[in-house]
N, C-alpha and C positions, 0 to 999 in steps of 0.2 A: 504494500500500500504506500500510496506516496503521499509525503507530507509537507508542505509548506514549512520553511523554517524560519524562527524567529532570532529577538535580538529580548530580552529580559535585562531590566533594569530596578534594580532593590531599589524600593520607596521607602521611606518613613509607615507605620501606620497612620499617623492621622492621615497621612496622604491619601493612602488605599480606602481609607473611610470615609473620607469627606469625597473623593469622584469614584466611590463604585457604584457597581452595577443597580439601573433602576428599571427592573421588569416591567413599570405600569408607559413606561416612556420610550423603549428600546426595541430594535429587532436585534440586536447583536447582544454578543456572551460579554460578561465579565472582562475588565479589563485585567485585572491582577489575579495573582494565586493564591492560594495558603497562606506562603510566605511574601505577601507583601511586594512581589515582583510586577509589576509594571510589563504586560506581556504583550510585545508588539508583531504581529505575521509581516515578512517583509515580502513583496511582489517578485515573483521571479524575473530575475532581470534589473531589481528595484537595487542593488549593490555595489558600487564601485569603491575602490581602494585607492589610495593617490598616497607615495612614496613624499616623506618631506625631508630636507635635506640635502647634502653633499651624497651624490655617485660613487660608486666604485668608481679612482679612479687609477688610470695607467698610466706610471711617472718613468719615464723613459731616462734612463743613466748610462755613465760611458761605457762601462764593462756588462751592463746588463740591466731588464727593466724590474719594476715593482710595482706592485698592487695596493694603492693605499685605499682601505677600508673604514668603514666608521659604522654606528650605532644607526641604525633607522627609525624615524618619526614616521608613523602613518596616520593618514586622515581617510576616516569613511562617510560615506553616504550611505544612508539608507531612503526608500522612500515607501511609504506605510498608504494604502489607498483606503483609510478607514480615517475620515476628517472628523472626528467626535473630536469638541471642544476639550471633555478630559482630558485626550493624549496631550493636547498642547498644554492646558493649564498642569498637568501632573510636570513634564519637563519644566516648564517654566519655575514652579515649585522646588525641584530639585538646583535649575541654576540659580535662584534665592537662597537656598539654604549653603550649595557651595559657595558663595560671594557673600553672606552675610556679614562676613570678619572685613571689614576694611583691608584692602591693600592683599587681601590672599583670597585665592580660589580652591576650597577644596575638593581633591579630585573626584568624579562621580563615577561610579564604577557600573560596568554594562557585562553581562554575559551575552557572548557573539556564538550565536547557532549555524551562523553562514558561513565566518569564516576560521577556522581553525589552523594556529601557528606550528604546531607542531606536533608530534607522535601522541603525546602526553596528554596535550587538548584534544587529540581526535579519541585517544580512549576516555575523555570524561563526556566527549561532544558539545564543549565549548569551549571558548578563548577567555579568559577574565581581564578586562579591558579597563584603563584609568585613563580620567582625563576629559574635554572640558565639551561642553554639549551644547547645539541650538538645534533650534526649531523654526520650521517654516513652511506655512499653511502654502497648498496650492491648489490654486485656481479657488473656484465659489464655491458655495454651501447651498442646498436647499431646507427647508424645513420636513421636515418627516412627517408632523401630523399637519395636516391644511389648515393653516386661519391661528394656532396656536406658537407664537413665538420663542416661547420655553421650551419646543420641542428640540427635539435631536434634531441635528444638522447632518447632511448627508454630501460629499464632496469630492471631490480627487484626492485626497491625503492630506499628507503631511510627509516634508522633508526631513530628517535627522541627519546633521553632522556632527562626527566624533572624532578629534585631533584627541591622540593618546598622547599622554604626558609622561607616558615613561617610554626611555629608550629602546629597543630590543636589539638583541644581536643577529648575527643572522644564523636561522635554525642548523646545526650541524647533526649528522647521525653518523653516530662511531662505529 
């Protein structure tokens, strides 16, 4: 059976409580789990990856060349075709709470079901990801119920990007 994979992001509880699931108002499930995770399907296709940083690069010398190497920064995209005002207000929420302190941003940490770095993540079937997150509505909204403006909004998505704030090296198998 094939399954659509996601990108899970730990919330606070009050978070998970003040935007979950409202049966009398909704066609869609739950957005969160159990555990308070923030669970979003990403669209096949909806995933890009973009390298930040210095290249491998080829430093050519008189007797012979070399390979100077460095740490990789990545930034991803994701795009979520499920435009419910919670996904945005829940993100938003979380980059509040990592910027609340003046002058620091604390990291917000995401499990990646899409993309897996190494052996170790493909046996747990996620990546654990740090680092700093936005959101961006796209395209319009409609209302769900007719004539009632509280209703669910129904839309093309939402954008998510994820610039990881910690380095990685690049994965080696011995």
């Amino acid at each position: 059976m094939t399954q659509i994979n996601v990108i899970k992001i730990p919330c606070t509880s009050a978070i998970a409580t003040a935007l979950s699931f409202d049966s009398n108002n909704s066609p869609f499930c739950n957005l969160f789990d159990e555990s308070n995770n923030l669970v979003l399907p990403i669209v096949p296709g909806g995933y890009s990856r973009t390298n930040i940083g210095p290249a491998l690069e080829v430093v050519s010398g008189f007797v012979s060349n070399r390979v100077k190497t460095s740490t990789r920064l990545f930034k991803f995209s994701y795009i979520i075709d499920d435009a419910r005002d919670e996904i945005r207000m829940a993100i938003e929420a979380l980059i509040a709470n990592a910027t609340n302190e003046r002058g620091r941003y604390k990291a917000i940490t995401i499990l990646d079901y899409i993309f897996v770095e190494t052996l170790a993540d493909k046996a747990q079937g996620y990546t654990l990801r740090y680092g700093a997150l936005e959101i961006e509505t796209i395209g319009g909204t409609v209302n769900y119920i007719d004539g009632d403006p509280t209703s669910r909004r129904i839309g093309t998505g939402h954008k998510i990007e994820f610039t990881e704030s910690t380095r990685r090296p690049y994965g080696a198998i011995a």
